[in-house]
ZAMARGU-4260 file (C-alpha; in steps of 0.2 Angstrom, whole numbers, plus 5000, padded with zeros to 4 digits):
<rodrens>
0) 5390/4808/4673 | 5373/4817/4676 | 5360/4814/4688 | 5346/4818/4680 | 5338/4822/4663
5) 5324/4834/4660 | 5316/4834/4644 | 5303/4847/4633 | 5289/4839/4629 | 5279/4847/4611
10) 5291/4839/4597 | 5305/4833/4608 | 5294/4819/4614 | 5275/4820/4606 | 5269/4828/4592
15) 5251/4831/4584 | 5246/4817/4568 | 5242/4837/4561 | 5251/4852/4559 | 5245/4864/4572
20) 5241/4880/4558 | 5228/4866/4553 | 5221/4864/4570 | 5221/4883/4576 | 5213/4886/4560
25) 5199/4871/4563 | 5197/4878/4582 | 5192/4896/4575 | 5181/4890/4561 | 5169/4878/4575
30) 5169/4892/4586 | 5164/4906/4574 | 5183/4917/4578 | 5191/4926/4564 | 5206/4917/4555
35) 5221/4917/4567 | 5241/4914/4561 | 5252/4903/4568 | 5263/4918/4571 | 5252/4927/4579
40) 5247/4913/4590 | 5264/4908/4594 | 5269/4927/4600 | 5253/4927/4609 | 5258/4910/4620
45) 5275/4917/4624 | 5266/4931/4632 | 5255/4922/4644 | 5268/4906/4650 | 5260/4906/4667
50) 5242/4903/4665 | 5228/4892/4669 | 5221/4889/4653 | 5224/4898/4636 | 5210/4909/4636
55) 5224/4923/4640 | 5230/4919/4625 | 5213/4921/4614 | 5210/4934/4624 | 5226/4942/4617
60) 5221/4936/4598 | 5205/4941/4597 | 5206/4958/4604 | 5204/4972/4592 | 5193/4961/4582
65) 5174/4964/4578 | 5173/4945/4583 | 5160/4939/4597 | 5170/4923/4598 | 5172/4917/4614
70) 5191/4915/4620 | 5188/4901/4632 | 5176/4892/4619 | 5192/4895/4606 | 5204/4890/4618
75) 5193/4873/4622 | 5191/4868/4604 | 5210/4869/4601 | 5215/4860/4619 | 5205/4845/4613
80) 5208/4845/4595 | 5226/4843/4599 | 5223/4828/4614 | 5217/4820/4598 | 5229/4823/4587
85) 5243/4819/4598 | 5256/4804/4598 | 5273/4799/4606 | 5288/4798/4595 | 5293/4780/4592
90) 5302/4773/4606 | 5302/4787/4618 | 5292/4779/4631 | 5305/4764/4631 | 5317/4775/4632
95) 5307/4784/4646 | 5307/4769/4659 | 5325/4763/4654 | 5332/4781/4661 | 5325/4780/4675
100) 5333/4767/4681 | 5350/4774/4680 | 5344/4795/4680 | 5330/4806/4690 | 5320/4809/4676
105) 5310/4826/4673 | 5298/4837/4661 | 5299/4855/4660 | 5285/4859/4649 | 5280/4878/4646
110) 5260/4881/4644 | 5244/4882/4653 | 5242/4871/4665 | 5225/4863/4659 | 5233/4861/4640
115) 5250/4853/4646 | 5240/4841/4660 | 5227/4835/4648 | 5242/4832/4634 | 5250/4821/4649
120) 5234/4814/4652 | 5231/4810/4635 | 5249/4801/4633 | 5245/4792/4647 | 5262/4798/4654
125) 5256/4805/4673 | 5267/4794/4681 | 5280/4793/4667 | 5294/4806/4678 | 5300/4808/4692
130) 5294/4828/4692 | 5283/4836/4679 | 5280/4856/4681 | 5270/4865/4667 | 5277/4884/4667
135) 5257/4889/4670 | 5261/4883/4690 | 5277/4894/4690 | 5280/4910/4693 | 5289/4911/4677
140) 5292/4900/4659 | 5306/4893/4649 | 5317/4903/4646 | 5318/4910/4664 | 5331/4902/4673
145) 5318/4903/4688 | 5311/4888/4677 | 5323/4878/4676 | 5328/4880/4693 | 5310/4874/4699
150) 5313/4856/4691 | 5329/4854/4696 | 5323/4857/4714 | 5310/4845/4712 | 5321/4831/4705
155) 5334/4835/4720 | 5349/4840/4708 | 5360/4854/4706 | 5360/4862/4689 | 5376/4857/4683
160) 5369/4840/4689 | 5357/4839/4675 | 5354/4840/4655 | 5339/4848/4647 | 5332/4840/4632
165) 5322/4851/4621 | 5320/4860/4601 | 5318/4877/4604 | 5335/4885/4603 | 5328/4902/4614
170) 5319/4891/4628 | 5325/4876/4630 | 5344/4878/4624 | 5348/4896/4631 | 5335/4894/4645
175) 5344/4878/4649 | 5363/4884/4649 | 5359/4901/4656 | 5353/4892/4670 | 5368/4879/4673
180) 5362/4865/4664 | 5367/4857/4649 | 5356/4855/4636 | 5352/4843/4620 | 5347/4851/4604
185) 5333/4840/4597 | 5335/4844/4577 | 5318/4846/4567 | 5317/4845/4550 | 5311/4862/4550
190) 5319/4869/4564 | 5333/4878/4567 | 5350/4872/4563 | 5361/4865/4578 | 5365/4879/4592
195) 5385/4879/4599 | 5379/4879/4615 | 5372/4862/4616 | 5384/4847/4622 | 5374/4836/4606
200) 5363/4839/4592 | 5350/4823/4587 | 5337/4823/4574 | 5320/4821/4581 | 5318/4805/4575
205) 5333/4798/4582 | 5331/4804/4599 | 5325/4788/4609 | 5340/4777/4603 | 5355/4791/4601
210) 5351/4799/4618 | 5357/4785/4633 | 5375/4784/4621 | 5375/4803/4623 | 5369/4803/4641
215) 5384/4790/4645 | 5396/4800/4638 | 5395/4816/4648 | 5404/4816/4661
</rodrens>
């Protein structure tokens, strides 16, 4: 059986009341920016996985603009409208606490720090792991296996030790297996479809109950 169990956390464990093109586009209009995509944004955020704060990554948006917005105002705005916005998936902190009496029990989140660490603070969930490392205090993000790595060594586990839970089939599912780990594929409903390389496949909305069965199955 494993050891220890490290989880995502944007729509593996909480997700926004709002879908986040409504938000980006709410942040930019309050802070007089030009009308940014969710693409755009997205690509953006894959670029700068180890900052601070996301000003990088409005930095990166609104360059080439004849906008006098302010990246870090833009980057504020969006930061708090989605600690506002943001809610736990039913029964995942239950489930939270009831691992960790039988698992180490980790986050691997990638990010700025100040956005990830104000979402934990807004979920109330600072002392809900074992570990918690936000790719902005790393050296590198998901899918780096330099990442994974990281929370492994902070639980105490070998790779092969350890299962990562997360939606993204680039950085948590690859990320995870390339680094040693198994990984659970966290179905959305308009995600990507399930990914061979994950040892199980649960729809979102199913996670907190299917996932100790799955857990106890691995051997």
């Amino acid at each position: 059986m494993p050891r220890a169990v490290v989880f995502d956390l944007d729509y593996t464990l909480a997700v926004p009341r709002r879908d986040r093109t409504t938000i980006l586009e709410e942040a930019a209009t309050a802070t007089g920016a030009p009308s940014l995509s969710r693409e755009a944004y997205l690509e953006a955020h894959r670029r700068n996985l180890t900052s601070e704060t996301r000003e990088p990554i409005f930095e990166d948006l609104l360059a080439g603009t004849d906008s006098d917005a302010d990246p870090a105002a833009v980057a504020t705005a969006y930061r708090e409208t989605i600690s506002d916005s943001l809610e736990p998936l039913p029964g995942v902190e239950a489930m939270l606490a009831d691992l960790r009496g039988s698992y180490r029990v980790g986050l691997l989140t990638n990010g700025p720090v100040r956005a990830q660490r104000d979402k934990l603070e807004t979920l109330g969930w600072e002392d809900a792991f074992d570990a918690a490392l936000v790719t902005g205090e790393l050296e590198a993000g998901k899918p780096d296996p330099r990442a994974f790595g990281a929370i492994t060594d902070e639980l105490g586990v070998a790779p092969d030790e350890a299962v990562y839970v997360g939606d993204e089939v680039e950085a948590d599912v690859r990320g995870a297996t390339e680094a040693g780990m198994r990984a659970v594929q966290v179905l959305l409903s308009d995600g990507p479809g399930p990914d061979p390389r994950a040892v199980a496949h649960l729809e979102q909305d199913d996670l907190a109950a299917a996932l100790p069965g799955v857990l106890e199955g691995l051997e």
